[in-house]
C-alpha positions in Angstrom: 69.1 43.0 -1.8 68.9 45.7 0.8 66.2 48.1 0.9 68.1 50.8 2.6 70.8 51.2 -0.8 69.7 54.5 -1.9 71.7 55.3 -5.3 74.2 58.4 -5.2 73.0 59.0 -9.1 69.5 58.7 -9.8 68.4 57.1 -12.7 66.5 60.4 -14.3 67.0 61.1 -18.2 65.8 64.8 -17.9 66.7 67.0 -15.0 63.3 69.0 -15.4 61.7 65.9 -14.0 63.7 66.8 -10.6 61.7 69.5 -8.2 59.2 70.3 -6.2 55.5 68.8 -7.1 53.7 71.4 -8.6 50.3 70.4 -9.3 46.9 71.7 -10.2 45.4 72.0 -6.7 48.6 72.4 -4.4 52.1 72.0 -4.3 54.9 69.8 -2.3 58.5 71.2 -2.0 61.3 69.1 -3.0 62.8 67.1 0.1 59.7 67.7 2.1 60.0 64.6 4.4 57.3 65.7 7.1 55.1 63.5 8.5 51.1 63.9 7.4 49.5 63.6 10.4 45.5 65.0 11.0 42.6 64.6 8.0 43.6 68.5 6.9 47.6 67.6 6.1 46.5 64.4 4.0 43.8 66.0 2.2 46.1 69.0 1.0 49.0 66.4 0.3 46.1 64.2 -2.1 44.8 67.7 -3.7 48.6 68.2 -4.7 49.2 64.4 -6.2 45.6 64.4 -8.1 46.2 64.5 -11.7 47.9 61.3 -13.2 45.4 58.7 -12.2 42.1 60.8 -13.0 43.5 62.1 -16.2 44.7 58.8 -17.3 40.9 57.3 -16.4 38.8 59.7 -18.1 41.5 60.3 -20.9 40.1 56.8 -21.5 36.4 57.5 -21.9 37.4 59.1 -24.8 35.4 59.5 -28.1 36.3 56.0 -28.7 35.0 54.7 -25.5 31.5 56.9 -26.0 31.0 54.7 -29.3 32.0 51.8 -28.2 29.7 51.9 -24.6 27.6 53.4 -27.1 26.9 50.6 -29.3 27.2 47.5 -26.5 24.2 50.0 -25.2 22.2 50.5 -27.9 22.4 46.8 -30.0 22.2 44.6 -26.5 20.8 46.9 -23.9 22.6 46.4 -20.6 23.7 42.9 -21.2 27.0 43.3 -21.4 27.9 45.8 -18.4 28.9 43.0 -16.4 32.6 43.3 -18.5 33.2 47.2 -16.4 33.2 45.3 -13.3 35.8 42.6 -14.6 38.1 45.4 -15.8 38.2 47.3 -12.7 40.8 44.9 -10.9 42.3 45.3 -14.2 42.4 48.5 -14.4 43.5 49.0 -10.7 46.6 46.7 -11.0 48.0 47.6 -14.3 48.0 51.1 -13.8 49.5 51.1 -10.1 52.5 48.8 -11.6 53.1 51.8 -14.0 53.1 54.1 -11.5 55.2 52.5 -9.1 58.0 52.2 -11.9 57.6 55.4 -12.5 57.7 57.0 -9.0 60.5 54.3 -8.6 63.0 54.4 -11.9 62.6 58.1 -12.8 62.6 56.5 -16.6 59.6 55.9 -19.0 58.3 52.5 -19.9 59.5 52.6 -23.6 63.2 53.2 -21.9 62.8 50.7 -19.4 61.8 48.3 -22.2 64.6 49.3 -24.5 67.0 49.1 -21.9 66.3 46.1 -20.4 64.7 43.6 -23.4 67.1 45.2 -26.0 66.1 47.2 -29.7 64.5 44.3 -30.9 61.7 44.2 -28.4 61.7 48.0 -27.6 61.0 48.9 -31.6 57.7 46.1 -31.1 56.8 48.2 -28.6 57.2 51.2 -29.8 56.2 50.9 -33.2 53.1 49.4 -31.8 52.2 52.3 -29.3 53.2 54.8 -32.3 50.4 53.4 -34.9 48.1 52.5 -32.2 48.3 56.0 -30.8 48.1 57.4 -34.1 44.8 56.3 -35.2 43.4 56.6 -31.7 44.2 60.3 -32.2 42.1 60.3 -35.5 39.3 58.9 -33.3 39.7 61.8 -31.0 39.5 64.3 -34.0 36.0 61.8 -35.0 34.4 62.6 -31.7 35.0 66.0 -32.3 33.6 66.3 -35.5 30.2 64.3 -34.5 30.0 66.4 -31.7 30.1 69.8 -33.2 28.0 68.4 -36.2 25.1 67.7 -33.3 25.4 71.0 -32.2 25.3 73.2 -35.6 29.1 74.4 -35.9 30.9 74.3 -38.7 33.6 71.5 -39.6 36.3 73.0 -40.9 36.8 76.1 -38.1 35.6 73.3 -35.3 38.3 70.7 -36.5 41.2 73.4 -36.7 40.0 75.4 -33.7 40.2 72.0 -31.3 43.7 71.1 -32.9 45.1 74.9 -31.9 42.9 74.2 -28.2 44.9 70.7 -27.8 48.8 72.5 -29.2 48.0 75.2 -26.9 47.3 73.5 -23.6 50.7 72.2 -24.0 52.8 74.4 -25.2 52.6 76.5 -22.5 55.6 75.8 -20.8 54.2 75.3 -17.6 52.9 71.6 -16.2 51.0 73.2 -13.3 48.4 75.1 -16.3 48.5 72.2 -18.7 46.9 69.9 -15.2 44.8 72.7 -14.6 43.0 72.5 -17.6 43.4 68.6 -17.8 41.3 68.3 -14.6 38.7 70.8 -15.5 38.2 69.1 -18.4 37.7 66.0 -16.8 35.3 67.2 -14.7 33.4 68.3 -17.0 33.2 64.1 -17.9 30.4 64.6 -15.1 27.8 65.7 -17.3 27.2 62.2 -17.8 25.7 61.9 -14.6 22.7 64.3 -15.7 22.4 62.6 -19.5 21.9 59.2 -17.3 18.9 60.7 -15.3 17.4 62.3 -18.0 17.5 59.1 -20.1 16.1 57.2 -17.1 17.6 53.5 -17.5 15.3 50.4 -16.0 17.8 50.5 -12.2 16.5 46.4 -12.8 18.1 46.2 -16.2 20.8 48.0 -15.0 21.4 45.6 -12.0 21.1 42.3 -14.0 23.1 43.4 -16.7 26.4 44.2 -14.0 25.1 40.6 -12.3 25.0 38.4 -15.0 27.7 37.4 -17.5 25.9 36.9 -20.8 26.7 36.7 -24.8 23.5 38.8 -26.3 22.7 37.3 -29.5 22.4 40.6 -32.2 23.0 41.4 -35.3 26.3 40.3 -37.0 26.3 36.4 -34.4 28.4 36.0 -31.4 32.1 37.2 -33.5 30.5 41.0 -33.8 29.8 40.2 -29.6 33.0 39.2 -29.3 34.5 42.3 -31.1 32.3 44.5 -29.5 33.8 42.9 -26.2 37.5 43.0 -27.3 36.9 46.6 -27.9 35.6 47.6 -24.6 38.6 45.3 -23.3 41.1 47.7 -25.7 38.8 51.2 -24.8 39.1 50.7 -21.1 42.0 49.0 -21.0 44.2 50.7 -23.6 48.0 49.8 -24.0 48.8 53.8 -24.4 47.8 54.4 -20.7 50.4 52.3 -18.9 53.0 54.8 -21.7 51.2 57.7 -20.6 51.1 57.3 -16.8 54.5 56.2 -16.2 56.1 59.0 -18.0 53.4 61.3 -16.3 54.3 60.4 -12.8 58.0 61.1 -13.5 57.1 64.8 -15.1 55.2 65.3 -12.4 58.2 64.1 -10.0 56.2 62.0 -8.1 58.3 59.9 -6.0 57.9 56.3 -4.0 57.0 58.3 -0.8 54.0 59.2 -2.0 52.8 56.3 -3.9 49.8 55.7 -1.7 48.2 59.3 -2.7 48.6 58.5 -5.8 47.1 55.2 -5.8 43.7 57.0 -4.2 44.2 59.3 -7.2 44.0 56.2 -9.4 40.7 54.7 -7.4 39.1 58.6 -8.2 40.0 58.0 -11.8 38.4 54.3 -11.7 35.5 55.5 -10.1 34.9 57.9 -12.7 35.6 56.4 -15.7 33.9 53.0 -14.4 30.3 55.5 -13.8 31.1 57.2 -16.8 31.0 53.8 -19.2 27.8 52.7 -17.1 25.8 55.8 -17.6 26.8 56.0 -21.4 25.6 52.2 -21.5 22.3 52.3 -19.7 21.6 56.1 -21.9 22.2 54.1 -25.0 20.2 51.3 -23.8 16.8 53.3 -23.8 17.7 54.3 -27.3 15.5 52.2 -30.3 17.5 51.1 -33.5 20.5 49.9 -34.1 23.8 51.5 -33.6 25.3 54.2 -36.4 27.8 56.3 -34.2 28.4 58.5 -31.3 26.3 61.6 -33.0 23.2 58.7 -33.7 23.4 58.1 -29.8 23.5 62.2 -29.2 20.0 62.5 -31.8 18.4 59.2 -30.2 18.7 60.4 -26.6 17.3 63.8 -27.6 14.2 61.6 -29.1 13.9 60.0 -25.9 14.6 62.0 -23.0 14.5 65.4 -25.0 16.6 68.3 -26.5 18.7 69.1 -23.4 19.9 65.3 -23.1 21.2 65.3 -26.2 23.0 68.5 -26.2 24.8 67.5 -23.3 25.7 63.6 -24.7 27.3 66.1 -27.7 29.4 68.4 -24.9 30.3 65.6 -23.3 31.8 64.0 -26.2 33.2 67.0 -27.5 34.9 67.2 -24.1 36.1 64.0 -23.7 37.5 64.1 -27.4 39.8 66.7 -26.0 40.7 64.7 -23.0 41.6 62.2 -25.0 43.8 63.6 -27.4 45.8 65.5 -25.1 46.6 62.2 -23.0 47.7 60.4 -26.1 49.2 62.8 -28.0 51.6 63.0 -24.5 51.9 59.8 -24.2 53.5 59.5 -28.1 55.7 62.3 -27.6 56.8 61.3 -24.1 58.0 57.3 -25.5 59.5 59.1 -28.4 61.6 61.9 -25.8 62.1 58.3 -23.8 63.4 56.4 -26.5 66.0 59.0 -28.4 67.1 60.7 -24.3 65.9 64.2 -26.1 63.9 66.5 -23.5 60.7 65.6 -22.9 58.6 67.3 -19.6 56.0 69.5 -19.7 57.9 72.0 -17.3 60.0 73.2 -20.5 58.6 75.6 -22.9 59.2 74.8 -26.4 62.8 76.4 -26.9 63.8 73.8 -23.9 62.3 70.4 -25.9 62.0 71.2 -29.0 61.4 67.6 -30.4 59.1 66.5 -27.9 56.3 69.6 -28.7 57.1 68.5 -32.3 55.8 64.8 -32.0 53.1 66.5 -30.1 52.0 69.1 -32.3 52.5 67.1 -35.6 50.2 64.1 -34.1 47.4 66.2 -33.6 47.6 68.5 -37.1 48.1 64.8 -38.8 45.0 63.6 -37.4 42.7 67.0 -37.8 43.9 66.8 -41.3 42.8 62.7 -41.9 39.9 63.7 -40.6 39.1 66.8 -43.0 39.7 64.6 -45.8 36.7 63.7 -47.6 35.6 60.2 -48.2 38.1 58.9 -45.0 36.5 55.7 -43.2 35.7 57.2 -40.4 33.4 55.1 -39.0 35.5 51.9 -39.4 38.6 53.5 -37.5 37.1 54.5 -35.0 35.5 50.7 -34.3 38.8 49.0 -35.3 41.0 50.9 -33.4 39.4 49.8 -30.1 39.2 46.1 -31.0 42.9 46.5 -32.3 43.9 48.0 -28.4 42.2 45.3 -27.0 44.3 42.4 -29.3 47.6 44.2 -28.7 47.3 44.6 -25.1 48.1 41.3 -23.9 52.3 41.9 -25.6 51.8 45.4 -23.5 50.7 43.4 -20.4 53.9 40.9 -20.5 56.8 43.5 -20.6 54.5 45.8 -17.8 54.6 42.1 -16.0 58.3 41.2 -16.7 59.8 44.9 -16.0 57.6 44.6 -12.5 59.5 41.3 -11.9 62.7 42.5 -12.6 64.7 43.2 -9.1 67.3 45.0 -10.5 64.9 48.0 -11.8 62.2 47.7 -8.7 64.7 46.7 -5.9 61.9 46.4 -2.8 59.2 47.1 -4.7 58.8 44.3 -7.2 55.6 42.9 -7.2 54.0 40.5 -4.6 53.3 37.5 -5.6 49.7 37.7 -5.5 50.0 41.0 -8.1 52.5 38.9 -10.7 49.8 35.8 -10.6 47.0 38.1 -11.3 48.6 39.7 -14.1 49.5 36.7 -15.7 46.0 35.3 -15.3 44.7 38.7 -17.1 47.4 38.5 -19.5 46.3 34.7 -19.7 42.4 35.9 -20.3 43.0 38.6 -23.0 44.7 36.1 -25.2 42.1 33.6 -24.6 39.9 36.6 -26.1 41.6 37.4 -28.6 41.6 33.7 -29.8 37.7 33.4 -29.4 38.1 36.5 -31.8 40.2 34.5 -33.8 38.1 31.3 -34.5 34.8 33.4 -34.4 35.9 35.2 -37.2 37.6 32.3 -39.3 34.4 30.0 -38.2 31.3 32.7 -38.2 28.9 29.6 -37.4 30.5 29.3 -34.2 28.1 28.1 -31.0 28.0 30.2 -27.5 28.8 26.4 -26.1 32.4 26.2 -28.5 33.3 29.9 -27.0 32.4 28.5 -23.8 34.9 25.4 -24.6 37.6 27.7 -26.1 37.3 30.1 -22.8 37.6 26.9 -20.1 40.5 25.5 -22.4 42.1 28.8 -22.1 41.6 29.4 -18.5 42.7 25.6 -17.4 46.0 26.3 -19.0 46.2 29.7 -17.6 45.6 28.0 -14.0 48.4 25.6 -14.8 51.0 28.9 -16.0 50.4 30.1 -13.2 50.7 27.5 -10.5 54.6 27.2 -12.3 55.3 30.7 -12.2 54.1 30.8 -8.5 56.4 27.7 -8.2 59.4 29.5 -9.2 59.0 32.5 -7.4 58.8 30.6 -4.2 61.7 29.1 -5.3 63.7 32.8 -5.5 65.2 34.4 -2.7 63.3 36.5 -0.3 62.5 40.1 -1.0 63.5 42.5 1.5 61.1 45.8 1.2 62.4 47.7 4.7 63.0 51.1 3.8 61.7 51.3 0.1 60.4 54.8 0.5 64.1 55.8 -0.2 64.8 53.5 -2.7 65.3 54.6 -6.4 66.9 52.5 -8.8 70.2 53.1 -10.1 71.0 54.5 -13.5 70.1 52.3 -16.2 74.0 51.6 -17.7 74.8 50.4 -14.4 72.4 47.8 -14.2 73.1 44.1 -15.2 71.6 42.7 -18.4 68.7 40.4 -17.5 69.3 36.6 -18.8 66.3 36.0 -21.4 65.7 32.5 -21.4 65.0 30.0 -24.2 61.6 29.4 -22.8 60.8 32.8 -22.6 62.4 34.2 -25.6 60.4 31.9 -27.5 56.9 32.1 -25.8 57.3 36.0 -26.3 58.0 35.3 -30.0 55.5 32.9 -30.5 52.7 35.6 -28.4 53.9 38.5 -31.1 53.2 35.9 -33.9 49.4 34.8 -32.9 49.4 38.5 -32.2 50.2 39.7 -35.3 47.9 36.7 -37.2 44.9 38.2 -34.7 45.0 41.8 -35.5 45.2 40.9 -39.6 41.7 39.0 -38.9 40.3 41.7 -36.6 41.2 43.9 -40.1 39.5 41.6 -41.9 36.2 41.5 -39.3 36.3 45.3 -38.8 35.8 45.6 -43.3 33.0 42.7 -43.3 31.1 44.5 -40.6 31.5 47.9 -42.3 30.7 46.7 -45.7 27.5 44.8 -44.1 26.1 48.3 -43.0 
């Protein structure tokens, strides 16, 4: 395949995501093919990218994220920070595939999965990210009501109040203000950095716990340790990101020629987030008792290191509540827009996409209004929908793996080698979690040394998957990737139908089966632990 084809027609399903870059802190005019030459040129062109990468990152330490970090703090100290450093290659590699089909196609992942897997597969997808995204928006709505509990304000006027803060933001018609205030919002995620001091970690605990893999014992055995890992797996890792920052790159009409930018923009995110889950961790960690919610944390740090510590745990939460809900509340309406070709970019005011500020709008007034009802669970979905991210994600992983493979959408820029093997090793491991889950939860008994067995089984046969998929792709022809910055794949109908194998068809099939068998038994772990409080 040459890498100099560059299609007449672009492949882009809403003409608004055509233009110059207009971002928070600069802009880049359409067809600007200068060269960046000298530290001032590349800064300015960086300032002008930022946005998709940081926002996806923090978007992720959202309220969910503060009670998950949260509780690993507070019920087994630092012992299990060691799992932020395993995500970050993780992190890194899932989120630069989705941007590079999205600087690449011009067409969101739920598309691209519809498209190219057929309505069978796209309405798993879909229907997954949909509920999924749902009750992570109720979690949002949570962290805002904890948060301005701590601080005194009433719940009602602080529940509605956020809702109309999130609608607004969006609903202005302009994507330049709506990163504006995304990006002041998350820098606000900072304030983390101050609760950290003030709470005043052991740096020694802090050090071991990053150095050495361990499985605390705790309250609840080694299956609550293993949901409590799932769920930083599903928090940090969540399947709505790689929705979110695919269609996000497109609105923002980012395309392949400045991929690198925005893969810095990604590292600034990783940074932040992977700081901002260590100093929530190590705050909780100085904390006595066990683990109620994110408002328990917010009253135990102000016992601790003193009033101002624990106004500022309550801001930040508060703040990154909001953060949260405005990335997946886009990410929902931007599959959906995806999915039924309706208008769907953030440059349109609401007479120009009238469906897509619907799904927005009526995801967030659903969830303020769950939350309002009295007597709602609370507490158990916001620790379920985390573990639930973390079981789904290994389905999301395979089509982000598969569409990355696939020549006739990424041309040039399918993945290396080395990216596919990695992801289908992480792919590989999540299952393998997932399945400790599994037996922990249908064998609560169950020694570190069987996990241990379960987790070498799993990664000797991951080893082996591996080793044939590297075998076949040696065996494919040879990429050429000269002159991929101009290279945008063609329009969807114009591409052939992929060939889904026997093999594959019915290892997907049987992954969505185990999948769907897992998340019934995290249900059923998720109401044990609750009713055990």
């Amino acid at each position: 395949m040459s890498g100099t084809t560059v299609p007449v027609r672009p492949s882009v399903l809403d003409d608004a995501h055509v233009g110059d870059i207009r971002g928070a802190l600069g802009t880049i005019r359409a067809g600007d093919d200068g060269a960046r030459r000298g530290l001032s040129a590349k800064l300015k062109t960086l300032l002008a990218i930022v946005g998709p990468g940081l926002i996806v990152m923090v978007g992720d330490n959202d309220a969910g994220a503060f009670a998950t970090y949260g509780q690993a703090g507070q019920d087994y100290g630092t012992h299990l920070l060691w799992t932020l450093l395993l995500l970050v290659p993780v992190l890194y590699v899932n989120q630069e595939m989705v941007l590079r089909l999205g600087a690449v196609t011009g067409v969101g992942h739920a598309r691209l999965i519809f498209a190219r897997f057929g309505r069978f597969w796209g309405a798993f997808s879909v229907i997954d990210l949909f509920l999924l995204n749902a009750l992570t928006l109720v979690t949002e709505f949570i962290g805002i009501t904890l948060a301005t509990g701590y601080l005194g304000l009433p719940r009602v006027a602080s529940v509605l109040l956020a809702a109309a803060v999130i609608i607004a933001s969006a609903f202005t018609g302009s994507f330049r203000r709506f990163e504006r205030i995304a990006i002041t919002l998350c820098a606000a995620s900072l304030l983390l950095v101050p609760i950290y001091l003030l709470a005043h970690p052991s740096p020694s605990d802090m050090l071991t716990g990053f150095a050495v893999p361990a499985l605390p014992g705790g309250p609840g055995g080694l299956s609550t340790v293993m949901l409590l890992i799932i769920g930083i797996v599903g928090t940090t890792v969540a399947p709505w990101q790689l929705f979110f920052q695919q269609s996000y790159v497109i609105d923002k009409r980012i395309t392949p020629r400045f991929l690198r930018y925005e893969k810095a923009d990604l590292w600034i995110g990783i940074v932040v987030v992977v700081v901002g889950a260590a100093a929530i961790t190590g705050s909780a960690a100085t904390i006595s008792g066990g683990f109620t919610d994110a408002a328990g944390v917010a009253h135990g740090l102000a016992a601790h290191a003193g009033h101002l510590a624990g106004v500022l745990f309550a801001v930040a939460l508060l703040d990154a509540s909001v953060i949260g809900a405005f990335a997946v509340s886009l990410s929902t309406a931007y599959a959906i827009g995806d999915v039924f070709g309706v208008n769907h970019s953030l440059h349109r005011g609401v007479r120009g996409a009238r469906g897509f500020y619907a799904v927005y709008a009526g995801l967030v007034i659903a969830a303020a209004v769950i939350v309002l009802i009295p007597g709602s669970p609370l507490g158990l979905l916001t620790e379920g929908v985390q573990a639930l991210a973390g079981v789904l994600l290994p389905s999301a992983t395979v089509f982000l793996l598969l569409l990355c493979n696939d020549r006739a959408v990424l041309g040039p820029w399918v993945n290396s080698r080395r990216t596919t093997l990695f992801t289908a090793a992480v792919a590989g491991v999540l299952v393998v979690l997932s399945l400790v889950l599994t037996v922990s939860v249908l064998f609560p008994d169950i020694t570190a040394g069987t996990i241990e067995a379960i987790m070498t089984g799993g990664a000797a046969l991951g080893l082996v998957a591996a080793g044939a998929a590297a075998l076949r792709r040696t065996r494919g022809p040879v990429v050429d990737r000269t002159g991929r910055d101009r290279w945008r794949m063609p329009p969807l109908d114009t591409l052939p139908r992929p060939v889904m194998s026997t093999a594959r068809r019915a290892g997907m099939t049987a992954l969505r089966g185990y999948l769907l068998v897992a998340t019934v038994l995290v249900v059923v772990k998720i109401v044990t632990v609750a009713a055990a409080r």
